[in-house]
C-alpha positions in Angstrom: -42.3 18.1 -15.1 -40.8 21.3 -14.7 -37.9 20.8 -12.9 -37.0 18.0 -15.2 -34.4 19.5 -16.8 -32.3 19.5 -13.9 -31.7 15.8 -14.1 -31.7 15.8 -17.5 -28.3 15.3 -19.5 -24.9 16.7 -18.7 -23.2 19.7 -17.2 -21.2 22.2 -19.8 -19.4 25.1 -18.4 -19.8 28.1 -21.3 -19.5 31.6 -21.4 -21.4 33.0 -24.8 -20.1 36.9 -25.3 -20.6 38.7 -28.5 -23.1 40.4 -30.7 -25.9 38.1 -30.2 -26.9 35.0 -28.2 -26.0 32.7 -30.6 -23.6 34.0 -32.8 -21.9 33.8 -29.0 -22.5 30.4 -28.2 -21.6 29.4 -31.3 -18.3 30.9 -30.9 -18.0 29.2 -27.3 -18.6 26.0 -28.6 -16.3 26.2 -31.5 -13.0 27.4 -29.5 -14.1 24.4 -26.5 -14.1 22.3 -29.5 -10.8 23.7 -31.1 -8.6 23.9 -28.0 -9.5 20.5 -27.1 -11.8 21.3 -23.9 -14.8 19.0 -25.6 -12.8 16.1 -26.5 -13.4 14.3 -30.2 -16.8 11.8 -29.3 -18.0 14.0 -26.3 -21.4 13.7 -26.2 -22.8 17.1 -25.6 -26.6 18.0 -23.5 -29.6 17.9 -25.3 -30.7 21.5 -26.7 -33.1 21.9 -24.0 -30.9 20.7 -21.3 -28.6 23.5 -22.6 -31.0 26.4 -23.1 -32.4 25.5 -19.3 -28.4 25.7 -18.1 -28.1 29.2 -20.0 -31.2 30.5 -19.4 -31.9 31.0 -23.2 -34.0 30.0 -25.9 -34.3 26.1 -27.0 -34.1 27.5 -30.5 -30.7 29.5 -30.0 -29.1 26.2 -29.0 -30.8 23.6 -32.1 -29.5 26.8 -34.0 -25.6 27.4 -32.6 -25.9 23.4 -32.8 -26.7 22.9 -36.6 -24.1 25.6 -37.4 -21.6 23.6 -35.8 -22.9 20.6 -37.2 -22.4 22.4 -40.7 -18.6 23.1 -40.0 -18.1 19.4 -39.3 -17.1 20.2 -35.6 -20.5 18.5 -34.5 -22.4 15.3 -35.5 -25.8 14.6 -34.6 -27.3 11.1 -35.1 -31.0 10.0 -34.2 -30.4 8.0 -31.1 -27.0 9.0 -30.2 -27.4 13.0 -29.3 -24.7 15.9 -30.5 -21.1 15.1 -30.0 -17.6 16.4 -30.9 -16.7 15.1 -34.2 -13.7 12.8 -34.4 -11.1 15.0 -36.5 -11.5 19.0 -35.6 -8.8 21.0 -37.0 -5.8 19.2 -35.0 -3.4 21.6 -35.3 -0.1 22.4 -35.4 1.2 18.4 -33.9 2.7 18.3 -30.5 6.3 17.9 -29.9 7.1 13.9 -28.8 7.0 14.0 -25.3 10.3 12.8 -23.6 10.5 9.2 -22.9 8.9 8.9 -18.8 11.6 7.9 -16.5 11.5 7.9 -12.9 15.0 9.3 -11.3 17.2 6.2 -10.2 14.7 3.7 -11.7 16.2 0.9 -13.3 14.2 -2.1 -15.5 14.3 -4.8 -12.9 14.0 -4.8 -9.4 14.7 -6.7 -6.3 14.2 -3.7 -4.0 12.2 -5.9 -0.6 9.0 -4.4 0.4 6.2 -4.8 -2.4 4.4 -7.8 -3.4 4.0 -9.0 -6.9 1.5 -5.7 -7.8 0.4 -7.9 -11.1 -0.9 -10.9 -9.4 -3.5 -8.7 -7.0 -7.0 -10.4 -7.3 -8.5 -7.9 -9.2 -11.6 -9.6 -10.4 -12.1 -11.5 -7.1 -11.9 -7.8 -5.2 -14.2 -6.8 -7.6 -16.8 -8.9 -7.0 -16.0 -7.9 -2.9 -16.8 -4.7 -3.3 -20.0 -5.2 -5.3 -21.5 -8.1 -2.6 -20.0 -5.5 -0.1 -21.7 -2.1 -1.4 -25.0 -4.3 -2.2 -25.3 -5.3 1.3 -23.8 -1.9 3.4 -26.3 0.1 5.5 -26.5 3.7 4.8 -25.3 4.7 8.0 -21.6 3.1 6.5 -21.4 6.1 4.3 -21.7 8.8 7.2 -18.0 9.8 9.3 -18.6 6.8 11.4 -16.2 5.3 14.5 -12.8 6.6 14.5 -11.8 2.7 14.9 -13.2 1.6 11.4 -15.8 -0.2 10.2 -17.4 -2.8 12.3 -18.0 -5.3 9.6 -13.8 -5.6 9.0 -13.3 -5.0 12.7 -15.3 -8.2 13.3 -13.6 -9.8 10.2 -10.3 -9.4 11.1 -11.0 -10.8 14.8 -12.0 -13.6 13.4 -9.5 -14.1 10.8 -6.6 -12.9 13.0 -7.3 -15.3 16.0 -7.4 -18.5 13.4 -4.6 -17.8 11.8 -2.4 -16.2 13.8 -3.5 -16.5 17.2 -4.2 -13.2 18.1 -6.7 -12.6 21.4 -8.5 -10.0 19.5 -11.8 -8.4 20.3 -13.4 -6.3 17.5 -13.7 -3.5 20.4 -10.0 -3.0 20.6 -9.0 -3.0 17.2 -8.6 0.0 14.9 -8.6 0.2 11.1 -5.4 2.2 9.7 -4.1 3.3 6.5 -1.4 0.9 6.4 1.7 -0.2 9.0 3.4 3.4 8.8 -0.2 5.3 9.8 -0.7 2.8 12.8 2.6 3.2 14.1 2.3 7.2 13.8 -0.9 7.0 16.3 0.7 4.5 18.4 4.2 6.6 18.5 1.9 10.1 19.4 -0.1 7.9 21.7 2.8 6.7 23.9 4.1 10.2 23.9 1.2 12.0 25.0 1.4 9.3 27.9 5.1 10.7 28.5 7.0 7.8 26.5 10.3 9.1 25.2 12.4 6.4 24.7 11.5 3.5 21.5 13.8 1.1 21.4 14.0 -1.1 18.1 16.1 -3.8 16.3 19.5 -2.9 15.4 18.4 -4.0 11.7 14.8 -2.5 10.5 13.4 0.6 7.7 14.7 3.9 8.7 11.1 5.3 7.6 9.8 3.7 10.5 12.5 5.4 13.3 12.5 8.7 11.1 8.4 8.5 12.0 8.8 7.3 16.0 11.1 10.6 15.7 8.8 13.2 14.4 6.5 12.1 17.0 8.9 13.1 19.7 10.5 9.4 20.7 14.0 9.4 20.7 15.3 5.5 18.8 17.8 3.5 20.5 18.9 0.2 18.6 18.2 -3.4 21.0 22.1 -5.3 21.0 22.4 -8.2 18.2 24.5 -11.3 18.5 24.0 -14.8 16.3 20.6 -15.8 17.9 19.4 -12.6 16.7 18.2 -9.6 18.6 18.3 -9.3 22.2 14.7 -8.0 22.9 14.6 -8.6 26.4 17.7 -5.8 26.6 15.6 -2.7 26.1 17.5 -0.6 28.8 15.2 1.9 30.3 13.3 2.4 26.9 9.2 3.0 27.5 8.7 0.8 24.5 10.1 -1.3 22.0 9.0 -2.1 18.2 9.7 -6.2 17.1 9.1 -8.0 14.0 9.4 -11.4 16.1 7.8 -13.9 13.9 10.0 -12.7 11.1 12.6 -10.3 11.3 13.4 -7.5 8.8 15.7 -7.6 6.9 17.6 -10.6 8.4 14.7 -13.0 8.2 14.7 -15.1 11.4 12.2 -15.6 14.3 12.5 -14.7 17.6 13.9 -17.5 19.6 11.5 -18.8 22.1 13.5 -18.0 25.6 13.8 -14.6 24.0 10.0 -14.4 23.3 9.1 -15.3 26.9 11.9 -12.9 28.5 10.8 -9.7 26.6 7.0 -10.5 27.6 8.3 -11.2 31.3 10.0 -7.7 31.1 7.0 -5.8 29.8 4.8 -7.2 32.7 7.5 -6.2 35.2 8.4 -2.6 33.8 5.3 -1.4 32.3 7.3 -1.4 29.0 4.9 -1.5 26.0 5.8 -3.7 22.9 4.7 -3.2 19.3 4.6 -6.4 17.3 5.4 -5.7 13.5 3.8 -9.0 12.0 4.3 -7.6 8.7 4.3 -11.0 6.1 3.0 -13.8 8.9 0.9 -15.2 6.3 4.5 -16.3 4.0 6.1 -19.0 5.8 7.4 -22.1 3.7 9.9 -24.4 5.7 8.6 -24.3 9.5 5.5 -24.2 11.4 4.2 -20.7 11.6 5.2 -18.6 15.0 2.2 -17.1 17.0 1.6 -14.1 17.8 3.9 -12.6 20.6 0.6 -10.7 21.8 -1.4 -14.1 22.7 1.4 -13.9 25.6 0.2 -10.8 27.1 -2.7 -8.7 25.0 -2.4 -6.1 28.0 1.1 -5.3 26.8 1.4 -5.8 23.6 0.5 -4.3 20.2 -0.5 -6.3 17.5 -0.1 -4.9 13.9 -0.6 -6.1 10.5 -1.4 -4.9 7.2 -2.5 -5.9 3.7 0.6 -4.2 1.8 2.2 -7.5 1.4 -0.6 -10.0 1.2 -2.7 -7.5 -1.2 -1.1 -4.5 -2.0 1.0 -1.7 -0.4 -1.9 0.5 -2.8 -5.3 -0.7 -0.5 -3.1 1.5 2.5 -5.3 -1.1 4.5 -3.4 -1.6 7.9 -5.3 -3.0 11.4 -4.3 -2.6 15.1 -5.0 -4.2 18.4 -4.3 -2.4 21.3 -4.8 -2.9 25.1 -8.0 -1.5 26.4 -5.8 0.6 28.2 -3.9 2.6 25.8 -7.2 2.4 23.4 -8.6 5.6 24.3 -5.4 7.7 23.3 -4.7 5.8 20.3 -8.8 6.6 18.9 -8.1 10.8 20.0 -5.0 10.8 17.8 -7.1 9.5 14.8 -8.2 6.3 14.6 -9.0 4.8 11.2 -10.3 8.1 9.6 -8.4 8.1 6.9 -9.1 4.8 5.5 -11.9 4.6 3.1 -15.4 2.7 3.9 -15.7 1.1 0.3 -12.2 -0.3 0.7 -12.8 -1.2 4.2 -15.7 -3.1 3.5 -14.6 -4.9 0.7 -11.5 -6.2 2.8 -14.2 -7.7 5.1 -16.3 -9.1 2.4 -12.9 -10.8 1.0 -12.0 -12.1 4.4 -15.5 -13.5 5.2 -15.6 -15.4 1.6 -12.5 -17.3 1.8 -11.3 -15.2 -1.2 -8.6 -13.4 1.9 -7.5 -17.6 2.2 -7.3 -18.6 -1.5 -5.2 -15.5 -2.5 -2.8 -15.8 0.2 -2.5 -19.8 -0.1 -1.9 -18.8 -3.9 0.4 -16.5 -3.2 2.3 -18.2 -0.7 2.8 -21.3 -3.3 3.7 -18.6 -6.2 6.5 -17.1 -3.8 8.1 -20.3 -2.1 8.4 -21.3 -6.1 10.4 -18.0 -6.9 12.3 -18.4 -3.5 13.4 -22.2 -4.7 14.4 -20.7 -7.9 16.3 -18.2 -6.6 18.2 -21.1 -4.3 19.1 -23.0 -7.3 20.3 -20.4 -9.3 23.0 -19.1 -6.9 24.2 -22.5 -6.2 24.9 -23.3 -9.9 26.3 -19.5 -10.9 27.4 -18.1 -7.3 28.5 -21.0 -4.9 29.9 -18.8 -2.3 26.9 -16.4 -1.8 25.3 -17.9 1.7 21.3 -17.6 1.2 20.0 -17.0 4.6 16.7 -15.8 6.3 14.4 -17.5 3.7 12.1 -20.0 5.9 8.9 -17.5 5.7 8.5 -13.9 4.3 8.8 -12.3 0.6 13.2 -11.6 0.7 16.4 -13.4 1.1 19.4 -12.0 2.5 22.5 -13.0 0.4 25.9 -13.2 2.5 28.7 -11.9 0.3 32.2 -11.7 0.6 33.8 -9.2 3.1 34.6 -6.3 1.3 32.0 -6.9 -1.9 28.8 -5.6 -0.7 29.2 -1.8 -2.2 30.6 -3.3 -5.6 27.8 -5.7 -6.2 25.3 -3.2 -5.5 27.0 -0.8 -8.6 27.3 -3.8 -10.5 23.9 -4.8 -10.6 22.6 -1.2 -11.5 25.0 -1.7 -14.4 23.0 -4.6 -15.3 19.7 -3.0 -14.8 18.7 -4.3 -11.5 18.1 -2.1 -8.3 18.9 -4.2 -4.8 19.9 -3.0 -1.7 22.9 -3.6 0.7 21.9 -5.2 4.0 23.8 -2.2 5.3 21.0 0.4 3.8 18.7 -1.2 7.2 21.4 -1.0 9.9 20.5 1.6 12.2 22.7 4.9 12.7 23.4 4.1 16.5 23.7 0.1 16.1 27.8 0.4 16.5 29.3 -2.6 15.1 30.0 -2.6 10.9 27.3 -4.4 9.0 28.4 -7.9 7.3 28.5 -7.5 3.9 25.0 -8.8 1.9 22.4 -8.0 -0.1 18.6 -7.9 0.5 16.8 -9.4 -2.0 13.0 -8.9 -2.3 12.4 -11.8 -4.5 8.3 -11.1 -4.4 8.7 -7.6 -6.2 9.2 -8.9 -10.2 6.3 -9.3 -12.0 5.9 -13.1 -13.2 6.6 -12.2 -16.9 10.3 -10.1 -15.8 11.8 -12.9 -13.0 13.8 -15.2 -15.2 15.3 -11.6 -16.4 15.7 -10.1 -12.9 17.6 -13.5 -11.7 19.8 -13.4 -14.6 20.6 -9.7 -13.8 21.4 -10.8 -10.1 23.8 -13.8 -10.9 25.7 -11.6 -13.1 26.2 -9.2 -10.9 27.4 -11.5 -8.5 31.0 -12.5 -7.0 
């Protein structure tokens, strides 16, 4: 019983100067009260808790307390403790703050890259995380295996070889915070092995080569002609980065002689390839495309991510990578920086079916916006081509020749932010960029999409 106190009630930084004891903790009080440091309804410790904290008398606290409680800056009710009183001398009133706005931020978006953020499952990864934390071990809590958690590593297996064909052992695949992370450990992985040389689609994020870059890989853009992108013409690259069973920005797959070739290549040369199967789950008009890595696990990288099928927020990204280069990629980090709770909860969402029934959701929500966005432009904007919208969360818009800059100003004039397809083309890629617009037709909230597609059609040709 006489440690209790140390359990008992809240902590209260004070500093009582003065005179006396409690003419100086009276004073404390007052000016934490005044200045706003104890908030109106703060509950405060109990007397003794208090006196045990400062080392004083029980009788100094009850004392400074009911002087307080005098002024009005205190209450004290049977059953509810001391707290701040609601109104304590407010003051002179603050000036307005300045209405928030975010540089370049306009009301409406169709910037590609970010799901719906209002329709995450909030209550169905709530109850995840509680099933999740109620059955983790102990030992879940402690630094653990640089590859993540074995409970998602197992999930995702699972999940990944049902649904996307993936050959993946729990064993070789590693837990990351999000695409970007997994890509910085391959990238530092592949150049500790003496890569130099990352070769990539002509069209793609400049994020990603800016990141390949920093860790010392040099970014030369594959050739591009109407099937798409030449993958099996790396040149004398060490690697190459794909998005095969949908292409970024320009939407289409990876043609199936083209598949085959670059796989051949890799088997030849060595070359590794990183698979970017960054929206598989979204496809609407066609059968979904494999995996390139069920062709060859031993040279290809498969990676994934919740940031479009959750939430970019989760940073919740996933790996799996050849027993051979597994070793280098777990020394440059592994999974560390992803949290256990969250990496739990993913696996208790996956095993459920929850992982299923929000994506099927999902998918149904988006094709309906995608069908919307179809109709509209052929009722207001006949001659704006809609291309690259079988599977995934954008459309590419073919505009005019000559347009592309123009409709881009005119829609900020209308309140909408979208992006030319010429924002993705890489530096080195040579030839000028058609003129069109990417349109991430997932990013609108549901209640702001009728107003985001008006915003587009009037800032169309």
């Amino acid at each position: 019983m006489a440690e209790r106190w140390a359990t008992f009630g809240i902590d209260l930084h004070l500093d009582p100067a003065g005179p006396g004891l409690r003419r100086g903790l009276t004073d404390a009080l007052r000016e934490a009260v005044r200045t706003g440091r104890l908030a109106p309804g703060t509950r405060l410790p109990s007397s003794r808790s208090l006196a045990a904290d400062l080392g004083i008398a029980r009788n100094t606290v009850a004392d400074a307390y009911a002087d307080l409680v005098a002024e009005g800056r205190l209450t004290a009710r049977q059953g509810s403790g001391t707290r701040v009183a609601d109104r304590v001398d407010p003051g002179p009133p603050a000036p307005a703050p300045a209405p928030r706005r975010t540089p370049g931020r306009l009301p409406y978006s169709l910037v590609p890259g970010t799901p719906d953020l209002a329709s995450f499952p909030r209550a169905e990864w709530l109850r995840a995380t509680r099933r999740a934390l109620a059955a983790a071990p102990h030992e879940a809590f402690g630094y653990g295996d640089p590859r993540g958690r074995p409970e998602l590593r197992t999930a995702l297996a699972d999940y990944l070889a049902r649904v996307r064909g993936v050959r993946a052992d729990p064993e070789h695949l590693v837990v990351c915070a999000g695409f970007a992370h997994g890509l910085r450990l391959l990238c530092e992985a592949l150049h500790a092995r003496g890569a130099r040389t990352l070769a990539v689609e002509s069209y793609g994020l400049d994020a990603h080569w800016n990141l390949a870059t920093r860790a010392g890989l040099t970014t030369t853009p594959l050739p591009h002609d109407t099937l798409g992108t030449r993958a099996h013409e790396p040149g004398s690259a060490d690697a190459v980065l794909l998005s095969p069973a949908h292409q970024f920005p320009l939407g289409g797959a990876l043609v199936p002689e083209r598949r085959a070739a670059v796989v051949d290549r890799a088997r030849r040369t060595g070359t590794l390839i990183l698979e970017d199967d960054y929206d598989g789950e979204f496809r609407y008009d066609r059968q979904p495309v494999g995996a390139l890595q069920d062709l060859d696990p031993d040279h290809v990288v498969y990676l994934g991510t919740a940031s479009k099928s959750l939430a970019p927020g989760l940073r919740l990204g996933w790996a799996v990578v050849p027993p051979s280069l597994l070793p280098a990629v777990t020394e440059q980090g592994g999974g560390l920086p992803v949290g256990v709770v969250e990496q739990l909860a993913l696996a208790e969402f996956l095993t459920s079916g929850a992982y299923d029934r929000h994506v099927r959701a999902a998918r149904l929500r988006y094709r309906r916006r995608r069908d919307a966005l179809v109709r509209a432009l052929a009722e207001r904007a006949p001659d704006v081509q809609v291309t690259g919208i079988a599977a995934g969360l954008h459309a590419v818009l073919r505009l005019p020749p000559g347009t592309e800059r123009s409709v881009v100003q005119a829609a900020a004039w209308h309140g909408l932010s979208v992006l030319g397809l010429s924002r993705f083309r890489h530096p080195d890629a040579g030839a000028t960029s058609p003129d069109a617009l990417v349109v991430g037709y997932a990013t609108p909230p549901d209640h702001a999409w009728t107003a985001t597609l008006e915003a587009l059609c009037r800032a169309l040709p």
